[in-house]
N, C-alpha and C positions, 0 to 999 in steps of 0.2 A: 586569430581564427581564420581559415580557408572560408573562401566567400562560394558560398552555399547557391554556387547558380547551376546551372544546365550540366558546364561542363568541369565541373570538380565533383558532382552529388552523381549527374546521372549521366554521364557518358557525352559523345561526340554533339555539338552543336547540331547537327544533322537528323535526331530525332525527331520522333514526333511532336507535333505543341503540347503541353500539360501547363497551362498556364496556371489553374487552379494549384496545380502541385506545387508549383515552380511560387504562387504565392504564399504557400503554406509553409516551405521551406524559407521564404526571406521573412516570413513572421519568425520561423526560430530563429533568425540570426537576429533580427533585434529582440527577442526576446532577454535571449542569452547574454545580449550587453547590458538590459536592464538586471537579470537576476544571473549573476556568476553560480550561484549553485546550481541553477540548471544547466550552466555552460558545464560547470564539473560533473555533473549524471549522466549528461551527453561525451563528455572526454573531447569536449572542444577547447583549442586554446584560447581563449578569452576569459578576461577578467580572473584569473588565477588567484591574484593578489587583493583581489576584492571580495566584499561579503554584498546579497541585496541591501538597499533604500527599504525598510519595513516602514516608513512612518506616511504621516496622509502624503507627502507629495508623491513619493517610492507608488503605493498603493494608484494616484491619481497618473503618474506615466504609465501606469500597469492599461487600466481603462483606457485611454488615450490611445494607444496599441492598439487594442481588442475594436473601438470604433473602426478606425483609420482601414485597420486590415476588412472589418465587415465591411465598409463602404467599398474598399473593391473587390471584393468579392460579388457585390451586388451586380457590377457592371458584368464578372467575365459569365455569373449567372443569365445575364440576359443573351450572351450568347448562345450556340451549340456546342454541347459537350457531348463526349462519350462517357459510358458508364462510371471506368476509371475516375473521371474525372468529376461526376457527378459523385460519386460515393464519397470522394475527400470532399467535396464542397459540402454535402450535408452533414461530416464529422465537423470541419470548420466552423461552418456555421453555429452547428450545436452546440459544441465547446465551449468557441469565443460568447455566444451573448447566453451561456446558462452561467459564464465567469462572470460577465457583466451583470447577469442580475442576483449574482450575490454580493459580489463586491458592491456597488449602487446602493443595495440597501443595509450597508453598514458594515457587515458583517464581520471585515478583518479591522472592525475597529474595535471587535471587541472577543476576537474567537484566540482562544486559548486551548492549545489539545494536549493530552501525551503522544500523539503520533501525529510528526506531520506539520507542528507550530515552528513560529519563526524561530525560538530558543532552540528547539531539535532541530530546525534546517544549520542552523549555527555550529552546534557540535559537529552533527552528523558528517559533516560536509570534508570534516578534516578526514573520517576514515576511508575517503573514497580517493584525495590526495596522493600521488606518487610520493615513494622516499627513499628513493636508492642514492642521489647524486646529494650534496653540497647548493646546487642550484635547486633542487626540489625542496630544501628545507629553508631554504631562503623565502620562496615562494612563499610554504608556510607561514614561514616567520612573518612576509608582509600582511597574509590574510588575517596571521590571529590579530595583529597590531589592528586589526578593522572590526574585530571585535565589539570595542567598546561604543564605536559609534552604529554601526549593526542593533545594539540593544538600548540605545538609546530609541533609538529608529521605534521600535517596536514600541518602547514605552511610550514614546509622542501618540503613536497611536491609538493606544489605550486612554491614553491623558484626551482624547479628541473622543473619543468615543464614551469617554462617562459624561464629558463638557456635555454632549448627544441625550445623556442617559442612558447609551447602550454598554451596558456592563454585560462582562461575562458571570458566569453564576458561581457562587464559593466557591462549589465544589472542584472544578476550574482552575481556577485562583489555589487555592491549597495544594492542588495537584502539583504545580510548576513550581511552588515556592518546595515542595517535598524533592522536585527535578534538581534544583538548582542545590538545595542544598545537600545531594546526594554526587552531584557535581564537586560541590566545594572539599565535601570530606573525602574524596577518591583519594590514596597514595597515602591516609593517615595525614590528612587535611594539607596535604600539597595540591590538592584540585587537579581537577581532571586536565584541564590545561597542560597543566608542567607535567602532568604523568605522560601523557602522549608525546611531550618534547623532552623528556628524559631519554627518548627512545632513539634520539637521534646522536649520531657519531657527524661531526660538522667542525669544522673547524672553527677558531677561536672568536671570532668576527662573525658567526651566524649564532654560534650559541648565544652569545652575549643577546644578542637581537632576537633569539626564540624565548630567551629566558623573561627576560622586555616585556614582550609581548605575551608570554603566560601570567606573567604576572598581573599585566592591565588588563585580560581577558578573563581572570577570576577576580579582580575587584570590581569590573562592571559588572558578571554575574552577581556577587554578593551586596551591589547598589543597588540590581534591579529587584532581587529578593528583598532586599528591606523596604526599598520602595511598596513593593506589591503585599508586604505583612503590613506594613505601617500607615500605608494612604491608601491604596485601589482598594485594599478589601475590606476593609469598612465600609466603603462606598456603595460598592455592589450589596452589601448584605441584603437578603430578602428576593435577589434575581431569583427565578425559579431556572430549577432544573432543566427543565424540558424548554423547548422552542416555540410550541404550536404550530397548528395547521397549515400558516401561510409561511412560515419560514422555513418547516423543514420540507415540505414543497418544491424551493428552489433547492437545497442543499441534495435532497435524492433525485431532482433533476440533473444536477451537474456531476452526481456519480453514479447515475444510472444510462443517462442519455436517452430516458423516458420518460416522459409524463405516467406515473404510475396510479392507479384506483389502488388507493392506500386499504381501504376498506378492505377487498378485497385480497390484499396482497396479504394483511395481517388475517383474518380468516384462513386463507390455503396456508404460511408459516405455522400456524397452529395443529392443523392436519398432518404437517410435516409431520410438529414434535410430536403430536399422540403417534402416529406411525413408526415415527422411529424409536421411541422411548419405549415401544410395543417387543421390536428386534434386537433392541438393546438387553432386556429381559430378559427373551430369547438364548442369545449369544453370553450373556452372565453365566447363565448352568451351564456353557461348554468349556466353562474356565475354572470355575469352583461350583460344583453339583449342591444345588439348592439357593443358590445366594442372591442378594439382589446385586444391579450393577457399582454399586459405589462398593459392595464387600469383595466385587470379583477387582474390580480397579485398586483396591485396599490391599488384595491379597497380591497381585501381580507387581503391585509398587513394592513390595517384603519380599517375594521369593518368584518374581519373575526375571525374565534375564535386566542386566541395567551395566552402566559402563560408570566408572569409577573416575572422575579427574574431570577437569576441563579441558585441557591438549587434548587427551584420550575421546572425550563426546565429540569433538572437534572434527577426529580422525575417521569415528566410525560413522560419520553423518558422509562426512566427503566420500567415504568406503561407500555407502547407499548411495551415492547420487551417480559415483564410477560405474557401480552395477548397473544402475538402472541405465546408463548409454549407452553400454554395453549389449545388455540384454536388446534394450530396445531399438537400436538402431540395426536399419535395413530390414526389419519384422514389422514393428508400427509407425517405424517414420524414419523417414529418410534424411539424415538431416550431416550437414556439412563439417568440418575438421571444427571450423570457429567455433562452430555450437555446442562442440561437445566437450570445450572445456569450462567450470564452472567450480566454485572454490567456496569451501565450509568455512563460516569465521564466528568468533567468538563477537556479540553485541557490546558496545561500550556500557557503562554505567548510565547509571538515568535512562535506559532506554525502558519504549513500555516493554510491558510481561509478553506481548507474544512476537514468537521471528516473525524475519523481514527477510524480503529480497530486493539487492539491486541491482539493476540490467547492466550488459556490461556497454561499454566505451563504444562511441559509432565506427572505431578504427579496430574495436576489439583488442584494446592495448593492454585494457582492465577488462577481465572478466567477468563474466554474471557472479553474484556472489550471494549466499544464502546465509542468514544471522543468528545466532542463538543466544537472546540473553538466560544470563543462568540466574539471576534472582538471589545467587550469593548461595545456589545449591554447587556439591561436589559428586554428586549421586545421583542417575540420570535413567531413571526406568525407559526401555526401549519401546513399549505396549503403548506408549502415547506421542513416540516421535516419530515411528517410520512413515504411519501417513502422512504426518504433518511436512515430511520430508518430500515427498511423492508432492506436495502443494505448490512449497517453496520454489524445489529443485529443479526435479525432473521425475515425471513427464510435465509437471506445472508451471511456474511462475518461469522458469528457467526455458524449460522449450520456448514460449508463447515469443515473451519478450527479446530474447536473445535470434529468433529465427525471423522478430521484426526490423533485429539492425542488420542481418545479412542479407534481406528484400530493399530495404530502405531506397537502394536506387532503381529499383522497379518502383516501386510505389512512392512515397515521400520521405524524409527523416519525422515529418508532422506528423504521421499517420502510425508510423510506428513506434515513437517516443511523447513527448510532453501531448499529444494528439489523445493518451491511451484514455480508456472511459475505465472507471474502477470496477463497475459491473462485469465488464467484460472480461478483464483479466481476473479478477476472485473467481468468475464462474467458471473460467478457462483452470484453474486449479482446483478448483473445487473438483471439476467435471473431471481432471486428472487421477484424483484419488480415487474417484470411483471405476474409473477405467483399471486402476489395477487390479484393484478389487474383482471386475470382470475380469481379469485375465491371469488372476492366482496367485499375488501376490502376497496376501495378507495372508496366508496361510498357518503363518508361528502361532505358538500359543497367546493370546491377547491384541494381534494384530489387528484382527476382526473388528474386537470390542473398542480398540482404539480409533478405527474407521468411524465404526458409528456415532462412538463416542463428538468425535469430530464433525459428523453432520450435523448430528443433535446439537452441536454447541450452534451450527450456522443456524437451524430452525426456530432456536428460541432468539438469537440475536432479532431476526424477521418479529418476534412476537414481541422481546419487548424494549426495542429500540423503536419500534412505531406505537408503543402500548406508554411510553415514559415522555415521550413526546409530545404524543397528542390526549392522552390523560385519557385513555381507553379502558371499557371494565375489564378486568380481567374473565376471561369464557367461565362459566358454568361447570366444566366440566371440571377445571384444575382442582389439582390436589393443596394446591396452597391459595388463598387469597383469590376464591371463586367469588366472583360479585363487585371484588373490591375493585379500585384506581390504581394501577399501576404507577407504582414510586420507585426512585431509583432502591431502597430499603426492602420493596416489594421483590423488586427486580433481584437483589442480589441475590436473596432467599432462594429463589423461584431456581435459579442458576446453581445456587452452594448442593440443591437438593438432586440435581440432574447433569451435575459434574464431577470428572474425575480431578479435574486442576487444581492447582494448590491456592489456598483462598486472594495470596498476594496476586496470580493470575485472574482470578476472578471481580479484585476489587479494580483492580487496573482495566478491565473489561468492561464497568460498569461506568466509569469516567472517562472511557473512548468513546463509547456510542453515547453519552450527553455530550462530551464535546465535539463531537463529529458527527453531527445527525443526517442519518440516511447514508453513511456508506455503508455499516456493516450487514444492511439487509441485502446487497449485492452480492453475494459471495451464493444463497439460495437463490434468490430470483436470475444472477446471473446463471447457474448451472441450469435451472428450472430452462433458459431462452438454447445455450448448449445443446441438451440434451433433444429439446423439439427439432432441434436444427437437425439434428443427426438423424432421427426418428421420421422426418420427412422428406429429406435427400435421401437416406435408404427406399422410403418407400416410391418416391420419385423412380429410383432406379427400376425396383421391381414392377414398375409398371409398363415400361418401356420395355421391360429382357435385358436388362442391360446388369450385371454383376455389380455388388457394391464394396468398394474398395476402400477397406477403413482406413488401411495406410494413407490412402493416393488422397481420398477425405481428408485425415490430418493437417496435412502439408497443406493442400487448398487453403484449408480453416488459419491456418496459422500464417499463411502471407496473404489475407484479404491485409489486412493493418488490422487498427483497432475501430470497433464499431460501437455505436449506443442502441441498447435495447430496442428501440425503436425499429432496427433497422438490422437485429444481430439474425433471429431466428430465420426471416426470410433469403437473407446472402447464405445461409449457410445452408437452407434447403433447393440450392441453384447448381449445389457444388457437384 
């Protein structure tokens, strides 16, 4: 790994001091030596041939880190800074001890997701991997071989955390054992392992050793699932669903980078869904004349346009993301050669039901890359993916994060990478899709209705991912379970009835947000801080005389780095 000081990150010794940056970057270099999969998202060479420590010690060097870096940070606080430098000190800050106060209270001793858990950091990690050379599949071959003790790791920590009483809840627990063994049967039960190292052409002395090591990397998969049917989950039987008040607290703290009035925030989510489920209605009769939305989503999934094959959905995704840099560059944002490359891929097996993006390489070696799992469809209605593409891609997920590693040396690599607050970036895509939408995009027949479609899916997530959580009534006014307690049972219903998705999307939906409490409501609250940003930098300007420049806006917005709620609206009404 290149040592991440002054003069390899940001330029000539001769700069100005940014001490605080300059601490935030040697936090990611040793982060990256504790957790190689973040060294692999960053596209740093470190730890290649390694997987994280998941178990209490792995978890307890994590925290160890997170102190040591806030104690100096305290000192260069007591100095004078400039703004630059005040703004990463309070991402820092915010970051490190909202990590600290989840990890502290237990938390990865007992958190289990479909998105995002140490078994998905595990797979995952292999499709972001180089594999053109003999030496890259070596590489490989050393990581998978680290497999087995990677998931051990994980299970010590589990085994630590029921020692606690801190279990994850069934539904949890079922989820992973459903991952892993969708993992094992991949290739017609040569596991996903050996399907991925089937892929490689290596000579005779690296096969043997990739083969090795697939095969030890699905017998600890297939240990840790027996384990987790046989002993964990019995244990937990009886954990509840939800989290409550004080836990999910910190959890939308650390992916909000706000102390949020949940109250509050679930009341205006609700207003959302009546409002949009209002335009939804709306937008149905201009697709099938008289119908409601699930009969216009019903009818467009039968005889609206859709793309046949998996290569083929592959092709005309990356086709929409070409258009949109096309289109959009040097009109609403101005953005450099590196940025505009970004590449459609097909999701592995086990992944959850909705895409993913991941950013590209700090060197740009690996591109931004956008994920589609198919769910084992071959049939691919377009009325529900172009927004979701517009999120992912571009002007979304793809702009945001990819125009934070080509700042990176004006700003930090911390502020633009492992730094990012989920609020911010969901809202930064969110607020994406709507932009096109202002600017004419969604035009086709059912585009529309898949826009809104797709908000309404972020409004109700705000209602009942805080509703299943904190055990809230359901308002008065719903059409399903007015009065009642929101249950994940409640929840699905509430969702089957107000979505176009296919129900495998939907139950995978409802086991993200229990296991991940408080990210999914970032995605509206994030766009909700977006949009005010915009709405009073515009007016900022008109009040001055001063013309306001939605491009020149953009660009601003998108190399502050990443910011927390706290702190998103006001930076972006300065712009």
């Amino acid at each position: 790994m290149p040592d991440m000081t002054q003069d390899s990150l940001h330029g000539p010794a001769a700069r100005p001091a940014r001490p605080v940056r300059d601490l935030a970057d040697r936090y990611v270099h040793k982060l990256a030596e504790l957790d190689p999969v973040t060294a692999t998202y960053l596209g740093l060479p470190v730890g290649g041939d390694r997987l994280p420590d998941f178990s209490p010690a792995g978890i307890a060097a994590l925290e160890a880190l997170h102190r040591g870096t806030l104690g100096q940070l305290a000192e260069l606080e007591a100095g004078r800074l400039d703004e630059h430098e005040q703004r990463c000190a309070r991402l820092l800050r915010d970051r490190l001890a909202s990590q600290l106060a989840v990890s502290e209270a237990g938390e990865y001793l007992r958190h289990l997701s479909n998105i995002g858990g140490a078994c998905q950091q595990v797979q995952s990690v292999f499709t972001l991997m180089p594999t053109a050379t003999a030496d890259d599949w070596t590489m490989i071959a050393s990581r998978m071989a680290a497999v087995p003790a990677a998931l051990a790791g994980h299970r010590a920590a589990l085994t630590e955390g029921a020692r606690r009483r801190l279990f994850a809840a069934p539904r949890q627990v079922r989820a992973l054992i459903e991952t892993l063994g969708q993992w094992l049967a991949d290739g017609d039960g040569k596991g996903w392992f050996a399907v991925f190292a089937a892929d490689a052409e290596v000579p005779g002395g690296v096969r043997a050793a990739l083969d090795t090591a697939a095969a030890a990397a699905s017998q600890a998969a297939a240990q840790l699932r027996g384990w987790l049917s046989g002993e964990y989950l019995p244990q937990a039987d009886g954990t509840p669903d939800g989290v409550g008040a004080e836990r999910y607290r910190r959890w939308a703290r650390l992916f909000s980078g706000a102390t949020l009035d949940l109250a509050e925030t679930y009341q205006w989510g609700w207003s959302q869904y009546t409002d949009l489920w209002a335009q939804l209605q709306a937008e149905a009769g201009q697709v099938l004349a008289g119908s409601t939305p699930l009969q216009a989503m019903r009818h467009l999934d039968q005889h609206g346009e859709a793309v046949d094959g998996v290569e083929q959905v592959r092709r005309r995704l990356q086709q929409i993301m070409d258009e949109a840099i096309s289109d959009l560059s040097e009109t609403h944002f101005d953005l450099a050669d590196p940025v505009k490359v970004v590449e459609a891929r097909i999701a592995p097996p086990g992944s959850a039901a909705a895409p993913y993006y991941t950013a590209p390489a700090q060197d740009f070696s690996r591109p931004g890359r956008t994920w589609l799992p198919t769910l084992g469809q071959t049939r691919f209605p377009l009325w529900s993916l172009l927004s979701t593409w517009y999120h992912e891609g571009v002007p979304g997920h793809h702009l945001q994060l990819a125009q934070g590693v080509y700042v990176a040396d004006r700003l930090s690599v911390y502020q633009t990478s492992v730094g990012g607050v989920s609020a911010c970036m969901e809202g930064w895509a969110l607020y994406a899709e709507r932009l096109m939408d202002e600017l004419g995009y969604l035009t086709s027949p059912g585009a529309r209705l898949g826009f809104l479609d797709a908000q309404l899916m972020r409004a109700i997530r705000v209602v009942v991912d805080i509703g299943m959580h904190l055990e809230l009534a359901v308002p008065a006014d719903s059409p399903i379970g007015a009065g009642q307690t929101w249950t994940a049972g409640l929840a699905r219903e509430f969702f089957g009835a107000h979505s176009g998705r296919p129900a495998e999307f939907i139950d995978s939906e409802i086991v993200r947000y229990l296991g991940t409490p408080g990210q999914a409501i970032g995605y509206k609250v994030g766009e909700r801080a977006w949009l005010a940003g915009r709405e009073a930098a515009r007016a900022a300007h008109e009040r001055s005389g001063r013309p306001f420049d939605l491009k020149a806006w953009h660009m601003a917005a998108l190399s502050l780095g990443s910011l927390g709620l706290d702190d998103l609206t006001s930076e972006l009404a300065r712009l």
